[in-house]
Structure formats: C-alpha cells, structure tokens
TORROTI-896850 format. One record per residue: x, y, z of N, C-alpha, C in turn. Coordinates in steps of 0.1 Angstrom, whole numbers, plus 5000, padded with zeros to 4 digits. Example, Ala and Ser with C-alpha at 12.3 -4.5 7.8 and 13.67 -1.06 7.14 Angstrom:
n_c1|n_c2|n_c3|ca_c1|ca_c2|ca_c3|c_c1|c_c2|c_c3
5132|4943|5078|5123|4955|5078|5132|4967|5078 .
5128|4978|5071|5137|4989|5071|5129|5000|5079 .
END
This chain:
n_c1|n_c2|n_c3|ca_c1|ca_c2|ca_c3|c_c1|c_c2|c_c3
8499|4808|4123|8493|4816|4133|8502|4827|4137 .
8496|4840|4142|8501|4851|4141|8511|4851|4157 .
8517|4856|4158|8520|4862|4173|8518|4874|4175 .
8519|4876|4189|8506|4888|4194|8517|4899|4193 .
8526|4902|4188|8531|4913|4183|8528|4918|4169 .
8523|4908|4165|8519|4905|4149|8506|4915|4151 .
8495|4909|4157|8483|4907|4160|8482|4927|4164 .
8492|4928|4176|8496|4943|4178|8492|4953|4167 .
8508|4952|4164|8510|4955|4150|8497|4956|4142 .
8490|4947|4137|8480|4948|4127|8469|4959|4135 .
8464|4959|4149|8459|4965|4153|8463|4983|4150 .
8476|4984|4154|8482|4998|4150|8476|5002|4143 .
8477|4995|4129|8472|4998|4113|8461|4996|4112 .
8452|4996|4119|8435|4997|4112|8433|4983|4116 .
8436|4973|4117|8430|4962|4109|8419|4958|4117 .
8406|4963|4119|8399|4960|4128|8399|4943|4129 .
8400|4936|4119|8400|4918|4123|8409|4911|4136 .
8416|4921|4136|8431|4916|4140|8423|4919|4159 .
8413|4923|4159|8407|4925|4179|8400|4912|4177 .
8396|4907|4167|8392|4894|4169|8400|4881|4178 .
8414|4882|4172|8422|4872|4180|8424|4876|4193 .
8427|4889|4195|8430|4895|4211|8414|4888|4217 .
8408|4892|4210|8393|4888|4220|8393|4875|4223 .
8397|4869|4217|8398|4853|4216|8407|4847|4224 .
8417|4857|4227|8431|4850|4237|8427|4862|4251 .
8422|4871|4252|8420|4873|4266|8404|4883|4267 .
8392|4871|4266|8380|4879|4266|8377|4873|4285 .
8382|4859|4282|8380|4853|4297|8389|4857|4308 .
8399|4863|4307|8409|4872|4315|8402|4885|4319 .
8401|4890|4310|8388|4901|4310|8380|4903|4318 .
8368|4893|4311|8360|4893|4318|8361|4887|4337 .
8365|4880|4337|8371|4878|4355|8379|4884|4364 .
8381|4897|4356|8387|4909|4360|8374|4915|4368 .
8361|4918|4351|8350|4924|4357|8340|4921|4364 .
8339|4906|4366|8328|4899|4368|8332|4900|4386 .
8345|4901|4384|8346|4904|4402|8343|4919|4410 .
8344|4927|4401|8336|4941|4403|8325|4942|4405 .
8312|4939|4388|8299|4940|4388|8293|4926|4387 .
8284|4932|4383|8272|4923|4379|8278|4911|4369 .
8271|4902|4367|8280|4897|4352|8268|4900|4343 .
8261|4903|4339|8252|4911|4329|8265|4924|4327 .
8264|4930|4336|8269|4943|4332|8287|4939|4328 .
8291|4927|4333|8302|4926|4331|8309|4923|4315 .
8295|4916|4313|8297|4911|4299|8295|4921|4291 .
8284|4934|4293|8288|4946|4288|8299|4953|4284 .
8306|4952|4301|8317|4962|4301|8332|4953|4293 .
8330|4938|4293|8339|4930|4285|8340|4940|4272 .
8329|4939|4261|8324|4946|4250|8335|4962|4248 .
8331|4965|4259|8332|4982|4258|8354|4981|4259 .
8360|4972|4274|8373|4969|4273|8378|4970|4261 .
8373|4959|4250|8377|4958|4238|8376|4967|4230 .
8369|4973|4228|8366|4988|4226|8379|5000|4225 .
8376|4996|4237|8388|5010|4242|8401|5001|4235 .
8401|4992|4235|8415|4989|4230|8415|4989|4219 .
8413|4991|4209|8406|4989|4193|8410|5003|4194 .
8403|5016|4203|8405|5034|4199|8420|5036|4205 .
8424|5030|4213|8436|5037|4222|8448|5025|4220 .
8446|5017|4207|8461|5006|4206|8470|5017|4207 .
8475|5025|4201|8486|5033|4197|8488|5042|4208 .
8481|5038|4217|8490|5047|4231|8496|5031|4241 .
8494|5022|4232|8503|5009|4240|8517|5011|4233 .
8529|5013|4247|8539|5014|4248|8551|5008|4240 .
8545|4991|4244|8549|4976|4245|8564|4983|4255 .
8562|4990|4268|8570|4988|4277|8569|4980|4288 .
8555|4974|4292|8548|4965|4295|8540|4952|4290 .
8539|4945|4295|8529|4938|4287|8519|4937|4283 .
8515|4932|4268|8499|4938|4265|8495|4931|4277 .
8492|4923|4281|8478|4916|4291|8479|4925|4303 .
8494|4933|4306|8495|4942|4314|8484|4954|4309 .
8481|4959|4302|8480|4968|4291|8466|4968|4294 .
8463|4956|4290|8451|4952|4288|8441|4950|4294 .
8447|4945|4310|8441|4947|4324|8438|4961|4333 .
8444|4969|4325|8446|4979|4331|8434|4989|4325 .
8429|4985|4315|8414|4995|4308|8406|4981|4314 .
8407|4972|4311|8393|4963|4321|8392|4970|4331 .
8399|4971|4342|8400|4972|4354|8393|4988|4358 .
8400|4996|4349|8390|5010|4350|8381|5011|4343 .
8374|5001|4332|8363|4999|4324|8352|4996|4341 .
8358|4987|4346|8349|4982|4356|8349|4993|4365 .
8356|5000|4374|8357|5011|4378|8349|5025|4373 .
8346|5022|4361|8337|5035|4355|8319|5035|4358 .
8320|5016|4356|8308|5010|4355|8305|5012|4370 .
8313|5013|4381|8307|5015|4398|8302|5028|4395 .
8311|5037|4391|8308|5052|4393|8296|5053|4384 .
8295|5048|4373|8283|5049|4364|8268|5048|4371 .
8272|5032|4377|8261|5026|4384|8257|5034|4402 .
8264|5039|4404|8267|5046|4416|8263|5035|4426 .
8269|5020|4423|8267|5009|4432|8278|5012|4441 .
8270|5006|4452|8273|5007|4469|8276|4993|4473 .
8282|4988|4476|8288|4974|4477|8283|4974|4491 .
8278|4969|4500|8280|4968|4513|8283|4956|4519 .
8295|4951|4524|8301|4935|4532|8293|4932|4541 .
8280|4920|4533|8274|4912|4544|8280|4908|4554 .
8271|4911|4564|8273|4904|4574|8268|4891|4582 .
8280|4883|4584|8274|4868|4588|8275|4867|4605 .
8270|4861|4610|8271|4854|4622|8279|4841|4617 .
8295|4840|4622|8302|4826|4623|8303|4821|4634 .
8302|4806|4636|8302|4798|4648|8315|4796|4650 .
8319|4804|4661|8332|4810|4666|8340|4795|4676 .
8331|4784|4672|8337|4773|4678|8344|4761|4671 .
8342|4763|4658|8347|4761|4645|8364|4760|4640 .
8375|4754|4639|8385|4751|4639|8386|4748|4624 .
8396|4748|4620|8400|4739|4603|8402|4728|4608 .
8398|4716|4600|8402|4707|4608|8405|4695|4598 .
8409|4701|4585|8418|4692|4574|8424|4701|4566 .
8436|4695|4565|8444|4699|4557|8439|4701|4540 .
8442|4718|4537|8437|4724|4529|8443|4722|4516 .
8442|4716|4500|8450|4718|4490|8445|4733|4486 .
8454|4732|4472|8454|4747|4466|8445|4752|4460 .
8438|4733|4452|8425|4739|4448|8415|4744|4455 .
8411|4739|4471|8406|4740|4483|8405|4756|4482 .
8421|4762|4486|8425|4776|4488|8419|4790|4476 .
8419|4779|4461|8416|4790|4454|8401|4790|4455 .
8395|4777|4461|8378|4778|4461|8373|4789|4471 .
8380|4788|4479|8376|4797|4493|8381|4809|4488 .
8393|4816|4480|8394|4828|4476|8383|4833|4472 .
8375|4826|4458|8367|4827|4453|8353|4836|4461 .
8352|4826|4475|8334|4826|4480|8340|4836|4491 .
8352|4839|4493|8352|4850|4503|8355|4864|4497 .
8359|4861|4486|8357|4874|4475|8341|4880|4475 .
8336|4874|4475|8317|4878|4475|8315|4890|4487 .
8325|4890|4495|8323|4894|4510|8331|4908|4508 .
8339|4913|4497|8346|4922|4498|8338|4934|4484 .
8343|4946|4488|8341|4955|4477|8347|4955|4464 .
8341|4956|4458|8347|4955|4443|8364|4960|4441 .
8364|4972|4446|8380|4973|4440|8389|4962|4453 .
8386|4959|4464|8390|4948|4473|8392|4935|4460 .
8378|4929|4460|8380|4918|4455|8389|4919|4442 .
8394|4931|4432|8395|4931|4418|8413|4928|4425 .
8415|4936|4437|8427|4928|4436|8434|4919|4442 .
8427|4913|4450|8429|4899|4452|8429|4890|4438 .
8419|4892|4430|8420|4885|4420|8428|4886|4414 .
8437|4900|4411|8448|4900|4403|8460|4897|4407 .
8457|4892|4420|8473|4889|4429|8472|4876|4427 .
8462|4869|4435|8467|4858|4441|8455|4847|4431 .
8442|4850|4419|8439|4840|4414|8449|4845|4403 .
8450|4855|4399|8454|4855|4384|8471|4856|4383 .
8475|4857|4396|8490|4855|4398|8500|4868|4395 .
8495|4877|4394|8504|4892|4392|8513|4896|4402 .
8524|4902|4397|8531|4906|4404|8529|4919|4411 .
8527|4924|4420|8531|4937|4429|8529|4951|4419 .
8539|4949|4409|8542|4957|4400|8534|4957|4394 .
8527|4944|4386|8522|4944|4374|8506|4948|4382 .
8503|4947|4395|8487|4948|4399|8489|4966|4400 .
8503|4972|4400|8502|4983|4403|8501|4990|4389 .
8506|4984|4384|8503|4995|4370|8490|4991|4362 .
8482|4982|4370|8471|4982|4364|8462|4985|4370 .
8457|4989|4382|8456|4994|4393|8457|5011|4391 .
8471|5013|4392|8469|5031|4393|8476|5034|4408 .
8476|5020|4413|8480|5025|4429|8494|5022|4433 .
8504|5030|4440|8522|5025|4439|8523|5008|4445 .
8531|5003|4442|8533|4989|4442|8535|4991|4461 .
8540|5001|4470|8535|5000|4484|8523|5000|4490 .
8516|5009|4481|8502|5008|4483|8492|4997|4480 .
8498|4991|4472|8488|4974|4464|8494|4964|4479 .
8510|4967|4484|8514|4957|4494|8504|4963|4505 .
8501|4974|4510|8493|4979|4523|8477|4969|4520 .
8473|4981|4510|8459|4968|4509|8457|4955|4507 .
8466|4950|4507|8466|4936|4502|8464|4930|4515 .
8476|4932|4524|8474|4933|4537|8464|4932|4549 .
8455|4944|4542|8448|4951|4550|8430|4943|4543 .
8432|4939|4538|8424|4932|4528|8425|4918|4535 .
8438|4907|4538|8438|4895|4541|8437|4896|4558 .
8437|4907|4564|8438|4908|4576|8419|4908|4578 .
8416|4915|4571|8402|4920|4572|8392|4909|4572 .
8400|4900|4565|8389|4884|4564|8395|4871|4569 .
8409|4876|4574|8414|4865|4592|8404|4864|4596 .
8403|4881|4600|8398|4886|4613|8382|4878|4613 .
8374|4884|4601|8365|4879|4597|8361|4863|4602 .
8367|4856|4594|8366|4843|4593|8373|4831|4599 .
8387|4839|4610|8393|4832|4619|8387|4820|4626 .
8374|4821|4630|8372|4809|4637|8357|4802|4630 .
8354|4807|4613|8350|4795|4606|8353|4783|4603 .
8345|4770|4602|8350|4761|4596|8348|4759|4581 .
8366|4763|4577|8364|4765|4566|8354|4757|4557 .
8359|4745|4556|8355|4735|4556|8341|4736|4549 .
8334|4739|4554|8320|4744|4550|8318|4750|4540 .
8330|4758|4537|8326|4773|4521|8331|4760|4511 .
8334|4749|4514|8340|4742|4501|8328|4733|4496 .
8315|4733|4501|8305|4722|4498|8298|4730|4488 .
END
C-alpha cells in the first residue's frame, strides 16, 4: 500500500488513478465539511467537484501544510461557492425554549458531540462549517485558519461569538431533550 506522499506524488504526475485512493481516504471528511454548509444533494455534488479541483490544482500543494489541511481548504470554499452560486439565505430558526428547563444529568462526550450536531442545524453555514472543523473534526486554531481564509484571531473571535450565541440561545433548554 502506497503512502499519501506516494499517492501525492503520483498525483503531481498525471496519474489520474492515484485521486482514486485520496477519494477513498478523505471523501467522508469531505463531504461533512459540506454537508454542514448545503444541502446533501448538492453536497454530494460539490464532494465531486472538491476532488476535481484537487486533481487541476495538485501542483499548487505546497506540502507546507498538510494535505487534509490542503484539502479542506477547497471543500470548504467548494461549499462557499455553492452558497454564492445558490444565492441561499440561511435564516436561524426560531424556537420558543421553556426557559424553566435546567440540565439535569450529567452529560458524556458522546452526549456533547450529539448536541453539537442538532444545534449546528440552528447556525449559518459558514458558523456551522466551523464549529465542525474545531470541535467535531478537532482542528487546530491554525489549521481552521488556513482553511478558512480567516487569521487564527479571528477563527478565536467567532468561535466565541458563535458558542456565546447558542448559550445565550439555549441556556435554559433541557438539553436533555435534543438527545432523544
């Protein structure tokens, strides 16, 4: 089996086979990049098109970062193209929460990433894309910045501004509830 420098490498050189393995080691990375943006019809599209772009533009990867860095970073404006394409307007439903509601069991992590999940639904797409690359997909600051486009202060401000926005939101839901 090849290693993904190998796999690179063969990419450099033509080898159109060689997007087969990349597709294969991060189409599901990918795609959960986009599926948190659009549609998943259209996500599965724009999966298609990601790979694409990496197949025309291998030879402007660095390897100063990492491919999956690399790699996230055309998903992520693949999906980004697809808002502007689609000229979709996200708008944050609004719920009425029963503000008498408390946590009232101790939460695991699976719990935590379930609830990331369904409160993601509640945020705009470039919101939700990076939550997902922070805290489900586990990126660093840095690495959400360079895939992103936005300074590693600015990914800390919204991030922020992002977890404050659905405290505030959801402070006196029981959580409890988004897990059933």
């Amino acid at each position: 089996m090849y290693h993904e420098e190998d796999i690179i490498r063969q990419l450099k050189n033509g080898h159109s086979k060689a997007l087969n393995a990349i597709m294969t080691a991060y189409k599901d990375y990918v795609y959960s990049i986009l599926v948190s943006m659009i549609s998943h019809e259209e996500a599965e599209e724009a999966c298609q098109d990601t790979f694409v772009k990496v197949f025309r533009r291998i030879n402007t990867y660095s390897e100063k970062s990492k491919f999956s860095t690399w790699l996230y970073t055309i998903a992520y404006r693949t999906g980004l193209d697809y808002l502007k394409k689609k000229n979709i307007k996200t708008n944050i439903i609004e719920e009425q929460a029963d503000r008498n509601f408390l946590i009232d069991q101790q939460l695991t992590q699976n719990d935590l990433v379930i609830l990331i999940e369904r409160f993601i639904q509640f945020l705009n797409p470039r919101d939700a894309g990076l939550l997902r690359l922070y805290y489900l997909n586990e990126y660093s600051i840095e690495e959400v910045s360079e895939i992103t486009g936005m300074s590693p202060s600015n990914v800390k401000v919204k991030l922020f501004r992002i977890r404050k926005s659905l405290r505030d939101r959801f402070a006196h839901v029981k959580l409890t509830n988004y897990l059933n």
